[in-house]
C-alpha positions in Angstrom: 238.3 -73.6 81.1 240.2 -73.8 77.7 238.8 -71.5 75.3 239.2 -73.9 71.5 238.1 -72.9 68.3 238.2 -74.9 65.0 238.7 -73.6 61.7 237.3 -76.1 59.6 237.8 -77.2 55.5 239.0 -74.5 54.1 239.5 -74.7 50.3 243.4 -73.6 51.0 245.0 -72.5 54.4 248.3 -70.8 53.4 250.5 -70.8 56.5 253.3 -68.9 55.7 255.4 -71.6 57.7 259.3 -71.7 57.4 260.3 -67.6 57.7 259.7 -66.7 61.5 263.5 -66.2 61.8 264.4 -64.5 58.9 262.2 -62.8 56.5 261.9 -63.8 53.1 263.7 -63.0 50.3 263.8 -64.0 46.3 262.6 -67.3 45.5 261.9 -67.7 49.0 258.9 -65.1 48.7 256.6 -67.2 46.7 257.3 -70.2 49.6 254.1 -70.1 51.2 252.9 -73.1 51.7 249.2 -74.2 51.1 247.5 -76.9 52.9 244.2 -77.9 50.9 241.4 -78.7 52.6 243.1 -77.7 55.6 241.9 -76.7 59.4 243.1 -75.4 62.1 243.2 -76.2 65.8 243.2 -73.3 68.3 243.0 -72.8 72.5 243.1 -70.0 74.0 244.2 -67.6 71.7 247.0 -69.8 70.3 247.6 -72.1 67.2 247.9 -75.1 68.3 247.8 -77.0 64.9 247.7 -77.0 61.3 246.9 -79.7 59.1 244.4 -81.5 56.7 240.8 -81.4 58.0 240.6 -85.2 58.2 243.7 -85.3 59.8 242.5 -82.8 62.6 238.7 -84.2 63.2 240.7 -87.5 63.8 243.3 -85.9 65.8 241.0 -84.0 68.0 237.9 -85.8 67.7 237.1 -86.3 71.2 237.0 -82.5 71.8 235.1 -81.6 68.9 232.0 -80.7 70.8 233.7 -78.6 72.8 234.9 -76.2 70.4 233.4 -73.6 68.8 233.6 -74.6 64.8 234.0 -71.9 61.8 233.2 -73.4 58.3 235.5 -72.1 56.3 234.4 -74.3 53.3 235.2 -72.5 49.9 237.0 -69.9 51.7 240.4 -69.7 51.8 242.4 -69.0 55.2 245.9 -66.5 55.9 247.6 -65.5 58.9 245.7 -62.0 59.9 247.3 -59.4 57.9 250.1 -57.0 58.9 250.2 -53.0 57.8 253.9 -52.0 58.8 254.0 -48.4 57.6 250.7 -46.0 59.0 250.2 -42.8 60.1 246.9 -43.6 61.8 246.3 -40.8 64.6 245.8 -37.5 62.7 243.1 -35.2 62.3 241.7 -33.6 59.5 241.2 -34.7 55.6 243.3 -32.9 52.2 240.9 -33.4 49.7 241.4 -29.8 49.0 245.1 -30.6 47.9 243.9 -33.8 46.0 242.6 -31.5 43.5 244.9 -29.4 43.4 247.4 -31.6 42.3 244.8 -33.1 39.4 245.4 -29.7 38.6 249.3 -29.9 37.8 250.4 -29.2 41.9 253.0 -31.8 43.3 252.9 -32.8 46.2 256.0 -31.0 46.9 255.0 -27.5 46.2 252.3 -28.2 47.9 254.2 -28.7 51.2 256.5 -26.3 50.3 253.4 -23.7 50.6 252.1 -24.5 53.9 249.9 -27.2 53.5 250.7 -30.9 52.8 252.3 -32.0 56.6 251.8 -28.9 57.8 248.3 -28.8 57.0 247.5 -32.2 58.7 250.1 -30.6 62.0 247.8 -27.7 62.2 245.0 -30.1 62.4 246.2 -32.4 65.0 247.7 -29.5 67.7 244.1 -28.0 67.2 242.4 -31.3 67.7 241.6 -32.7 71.7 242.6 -36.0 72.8 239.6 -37.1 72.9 238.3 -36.2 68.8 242.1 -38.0 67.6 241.1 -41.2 69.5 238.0 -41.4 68.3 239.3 -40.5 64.7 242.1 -43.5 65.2 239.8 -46.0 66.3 237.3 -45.6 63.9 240.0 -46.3 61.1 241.2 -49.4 63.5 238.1 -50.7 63.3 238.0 -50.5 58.9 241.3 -52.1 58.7 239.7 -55.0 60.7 237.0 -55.2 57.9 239.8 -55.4 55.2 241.8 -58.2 57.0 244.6 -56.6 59.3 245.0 -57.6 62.9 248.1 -55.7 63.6 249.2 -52.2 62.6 252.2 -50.0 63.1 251.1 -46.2 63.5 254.1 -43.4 63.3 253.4 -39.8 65.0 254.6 -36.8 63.3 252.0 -34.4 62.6 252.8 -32.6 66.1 256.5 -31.6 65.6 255.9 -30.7 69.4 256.6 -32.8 72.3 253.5 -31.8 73.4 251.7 -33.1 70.3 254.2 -35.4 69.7 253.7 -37.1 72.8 249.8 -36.5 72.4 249.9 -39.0 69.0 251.7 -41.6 70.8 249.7 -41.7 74.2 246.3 -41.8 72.2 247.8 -44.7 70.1 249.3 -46.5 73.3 245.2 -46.0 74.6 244.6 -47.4 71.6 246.5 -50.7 71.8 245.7 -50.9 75.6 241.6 -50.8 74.4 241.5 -52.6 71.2 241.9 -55.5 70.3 244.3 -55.3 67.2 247.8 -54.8 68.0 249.7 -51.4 67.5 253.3 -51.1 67.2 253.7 -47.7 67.4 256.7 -45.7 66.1 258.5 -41.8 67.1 258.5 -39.6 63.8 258.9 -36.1 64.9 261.5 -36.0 62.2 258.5 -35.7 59.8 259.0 -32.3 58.7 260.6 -29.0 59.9 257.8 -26.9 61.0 257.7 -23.8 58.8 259.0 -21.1 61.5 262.1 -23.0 61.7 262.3 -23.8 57.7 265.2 -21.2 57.8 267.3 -22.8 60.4 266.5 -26.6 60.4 268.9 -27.7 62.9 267.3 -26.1 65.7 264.6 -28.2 65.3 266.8 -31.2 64.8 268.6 -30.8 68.2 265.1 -30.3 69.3 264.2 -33.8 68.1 267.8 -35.1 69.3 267.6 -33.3 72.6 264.3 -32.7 73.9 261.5 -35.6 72.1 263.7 -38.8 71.4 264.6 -38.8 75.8 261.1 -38.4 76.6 259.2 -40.7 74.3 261.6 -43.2 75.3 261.7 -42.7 79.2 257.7 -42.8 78.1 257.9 -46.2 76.5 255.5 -44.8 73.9 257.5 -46.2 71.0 259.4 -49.4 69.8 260.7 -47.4 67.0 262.4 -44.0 65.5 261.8 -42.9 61.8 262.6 -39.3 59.5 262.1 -38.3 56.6 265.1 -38.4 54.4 264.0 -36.3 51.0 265.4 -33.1 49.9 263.4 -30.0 51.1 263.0 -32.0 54.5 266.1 -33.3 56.4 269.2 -34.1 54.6 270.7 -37.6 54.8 273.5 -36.3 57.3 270.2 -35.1 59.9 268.7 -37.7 59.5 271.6 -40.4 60.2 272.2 -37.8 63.7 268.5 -38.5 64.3 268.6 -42.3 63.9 271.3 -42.7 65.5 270.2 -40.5 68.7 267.3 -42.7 69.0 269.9 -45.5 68.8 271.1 -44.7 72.4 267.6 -44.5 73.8 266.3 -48.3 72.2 264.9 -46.7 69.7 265.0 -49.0 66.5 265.9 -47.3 63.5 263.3 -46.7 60.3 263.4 -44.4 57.4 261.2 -42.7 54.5 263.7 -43.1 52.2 264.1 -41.7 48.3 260.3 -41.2 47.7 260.3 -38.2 45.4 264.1 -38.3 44.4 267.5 -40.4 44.9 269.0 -39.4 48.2 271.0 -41.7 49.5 268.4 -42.8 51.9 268.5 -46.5 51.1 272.2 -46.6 52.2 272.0 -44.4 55.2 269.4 -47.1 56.4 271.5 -49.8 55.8 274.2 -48.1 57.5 272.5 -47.6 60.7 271.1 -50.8 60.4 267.5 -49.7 60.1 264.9 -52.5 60.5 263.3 -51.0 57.3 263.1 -48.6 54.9 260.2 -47.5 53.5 258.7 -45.8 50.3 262.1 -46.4 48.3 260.3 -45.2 44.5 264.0 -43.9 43.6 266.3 -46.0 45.9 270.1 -45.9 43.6 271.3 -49.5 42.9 274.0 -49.0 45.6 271.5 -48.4 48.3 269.4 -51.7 46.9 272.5 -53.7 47.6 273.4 -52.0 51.0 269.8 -52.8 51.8 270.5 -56.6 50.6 273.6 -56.7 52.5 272.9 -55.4 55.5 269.3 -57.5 55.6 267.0 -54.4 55.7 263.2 -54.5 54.9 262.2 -52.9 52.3 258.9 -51.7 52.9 257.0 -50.5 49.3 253.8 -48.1 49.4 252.5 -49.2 46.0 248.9 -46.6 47.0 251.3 -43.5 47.7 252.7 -44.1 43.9 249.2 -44.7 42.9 247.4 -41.8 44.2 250.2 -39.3 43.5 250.0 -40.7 40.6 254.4 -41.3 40.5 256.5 -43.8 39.5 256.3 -47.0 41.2 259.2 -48.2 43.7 261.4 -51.3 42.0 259.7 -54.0 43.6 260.9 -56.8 40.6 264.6 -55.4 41.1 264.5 -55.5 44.7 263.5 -58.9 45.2 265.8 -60.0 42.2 268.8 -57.9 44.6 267.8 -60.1 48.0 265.7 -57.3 49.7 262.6 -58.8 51.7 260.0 -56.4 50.3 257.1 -56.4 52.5 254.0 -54.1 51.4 251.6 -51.3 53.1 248.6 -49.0 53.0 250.7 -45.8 54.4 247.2 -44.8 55.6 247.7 -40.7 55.6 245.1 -38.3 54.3 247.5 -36.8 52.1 249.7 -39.3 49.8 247.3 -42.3 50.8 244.0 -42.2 52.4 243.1 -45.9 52.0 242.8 -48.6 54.3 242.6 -52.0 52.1 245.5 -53.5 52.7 244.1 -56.4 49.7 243.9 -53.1 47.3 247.6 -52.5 48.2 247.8 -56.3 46.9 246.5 -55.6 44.2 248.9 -52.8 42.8 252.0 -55.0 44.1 250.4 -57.0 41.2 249.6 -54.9 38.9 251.9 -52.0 39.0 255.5 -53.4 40.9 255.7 -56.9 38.7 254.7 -58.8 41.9 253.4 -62.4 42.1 249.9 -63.1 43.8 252.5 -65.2 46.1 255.0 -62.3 46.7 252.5 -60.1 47.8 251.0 -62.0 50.5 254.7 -62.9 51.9 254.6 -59.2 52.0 251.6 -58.3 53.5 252.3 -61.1 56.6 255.4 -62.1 57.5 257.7 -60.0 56.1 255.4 -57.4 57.3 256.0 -58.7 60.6 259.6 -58.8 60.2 259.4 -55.0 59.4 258.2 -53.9 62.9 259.6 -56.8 64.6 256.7 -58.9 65.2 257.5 -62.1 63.9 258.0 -64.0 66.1 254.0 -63.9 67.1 252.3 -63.1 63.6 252.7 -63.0 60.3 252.3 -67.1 59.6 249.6 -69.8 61.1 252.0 -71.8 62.8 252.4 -73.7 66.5 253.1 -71.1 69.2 251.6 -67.8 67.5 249.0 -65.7 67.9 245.5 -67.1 66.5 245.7 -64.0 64.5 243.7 -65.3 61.1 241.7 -63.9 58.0 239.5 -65.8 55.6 238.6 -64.7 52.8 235.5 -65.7 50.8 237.1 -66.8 47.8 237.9 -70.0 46.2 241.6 -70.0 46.2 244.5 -67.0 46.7 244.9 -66.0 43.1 241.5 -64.6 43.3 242.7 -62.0 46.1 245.0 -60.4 43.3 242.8 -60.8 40.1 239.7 -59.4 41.9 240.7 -56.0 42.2 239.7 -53.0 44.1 237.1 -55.7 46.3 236.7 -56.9 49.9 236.7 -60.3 49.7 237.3 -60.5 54.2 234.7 -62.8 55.5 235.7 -63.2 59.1 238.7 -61.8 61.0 240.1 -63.7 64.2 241.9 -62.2 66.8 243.7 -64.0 69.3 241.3 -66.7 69.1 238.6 -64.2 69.0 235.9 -63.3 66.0 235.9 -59.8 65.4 234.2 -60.1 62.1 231.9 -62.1 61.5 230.2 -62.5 57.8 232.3 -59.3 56.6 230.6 -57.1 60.0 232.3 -56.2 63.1 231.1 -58.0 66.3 
């Protein structure tokens, strides 16, 4: 029996219609086209329809009894958000290094010591299976509260192939048992673990070698990402990285120039990276390569914000042509937050962002950035009846309202996970 569900009056629906193909960039960014008083018509799982509420009860009036009705009256309605950059399996918490650095520590020199990465490693090696799971799905479960119905999560605090491989197969359980989607991503190339500090490209041929062949004979990731910064891997490592996962299907993504400029904008437009990420001191050159070579820039405006840096460029970016999408980087130590409508907030606040911009970049470019789109990211025909409404009037209010969860109801494939702000 068809399973229908009908998402009734909302104040605005903004569909995000028109950029399934191709993300979108400049002007096109604040395109996002509201519907007032708008429904929308679901069966089973899938968006069927979008249109004015007296269009739709005319439409399908006949099967109006048969369908399970949300009032969205007031509310406002947005394809389900997308996070594109997490670290969501880890164990372990760095509060400890969070005041340190209040105290005049960087974040650098605190890595540089022992801890930062390598605390969080330590951590996960030491923690079972079982604990990181439980860890991961509890945080699953609070970025369904703020709004998100699909995540990407990136290993990397194993620098193992055992505990490499350990990540990945608790965030493949993950997307086999919940019901938010995971997109999950290789980063062994997180950091050189501090026995190999002195000789770095033993571990790199390690990565190269040993952990890019068997997380992809594994199938445990759609994507391959390093860290590019000075004191980690230099930008020739990390191109033989990307470019090793390359030849195993592994698509290409990069933290690039988050603490200084190192050429790590280019390097991902020159092996043609679906995104780079962080980007706080990306050059010019490597904005246009990015442009050019039509890679996502993916900004981490609470990473800036709790290391209390210099935000990335987000105004010059989308002047240049980059489609800037927008994410949590949920870590505990750079940015232990889940609200992906906080992270709206400072796209606001602190990049020069429009309210508009920063929903384009927390949906479909989003899902341009781990290669979703073609399923989320807007409320169109064909996709996913991935949706979030919100219990405000009308969009502005997501941005002015800061620092607040304004999620009434989440919808998952057609299914209500959260009803009246509470998990089902």
């Amino acid at each position: 029996m068809t399973q229908k569900l009908f998402i009734s009056n909302a104040n605005q629906v903004i569909t995000m219609a028109g950029h399934s193909d191709k993300p979108a960039k400049k002007e096109a960014m604040s395109d996002i086209t509201i519907l007032e008083h708008g429904s929308i018509w679901v069966e089973d799982g899938k968006i069927v329809e979008v249109g004015t509420d007296a269009e739709m009860r005319e439409k399908y009036r006949e099967q109006l009894d048969s369908a399970t009705e949300i009032d969205a009256t007031g509310k406002i309605v947005t394809p389900g958000l997308i996070d594109p950059h997490t670290h969501l399996v880890h164990a372990g918490t760095r509060e400890n290094e969070y005041a340190m650095r209040l105290k005049g520590k960087t974040y650098m020199e605190i890595m540089e010591s022992g801890g930062g990465i390598h605390a969080t490693t330590r951590a996960t090696q030491a923690a079972s299976y079982e604990t990181l799971y439980e860890a991961s799905k509890k945080r699953l479960d609070k970025f369904l509260l703020h709004g998100v119905t699909t995540v990407e999560a990136k290993s990397g605090y194993g620098l193992t192939l055992e505990h490499e491989l350990k990540q990945l197969e608790v965030a493949e359980q993950l997307r086999q048992n919940h019901p938010m989607d995971i997109v999950s991503t290789f980063m062994g190339a997180h950091a050189v673990p501090l026995d190999e500090k002195k000789n770095p490209e033993t571990f790199v041929t390690r990565v190269v070698e040993e952990m890019i062949p068997e997380v992809a004979e594994r199938k445990l990731a759609t994507f391959n990402d390093v860290f590019c910064e000075r004191g980690v891997f230099t930008p020739e490592q990390s191109k033989r990285v990307l470019e090793a996962g390359k030849q195993y299907g592994l698509i290409p993504k990069i933290h690039a120039d988050e603490i200084e400029p190192y050429a790590g904008a280019e390097l991902a437009a020159e092996v043609g990276a679906i995104s780079a990420d962080h980007l706080l001191k990306a050059s010019d050159a490597g904005i246009k390569a990015m442009a050019e070579k039509e890679v996502v820039g993916v900004l981490l405006p609470g990473t800036a914000f709790f290391l209390m840096a210099e935000f990335a460029p987000a105004r010059k970016m989308i002047d240049a042509g980059v489609a800037v999408a927008l994410s949590t980087d949920q870590n505990p130590g750079s940015s232990p937050t889940i609200s992906l409508p906080f992270i709206m907030n400072l796209g606001c606040l602190k990049m020069n962002m429009t309210p508009e911009e920063v929903l384009t970049a927390t949906t479909i470019n989003a899902a341009h950035a781990i290669g979703c789109a073609d399923e989320a990211g807007s409320l169109e025909a064909g996709k996913k009846a991935d949706i979030t409404i919100f219990d405000v009037p009308n969009y502005l209010t997501l941005s002015y309202q800061y620092g607040m969860n304004h999620v009434d109801t989440v919808i998952k494939s057609g299914k209500q996970l959260v009803v009246e702000g509470r998990l089902q």
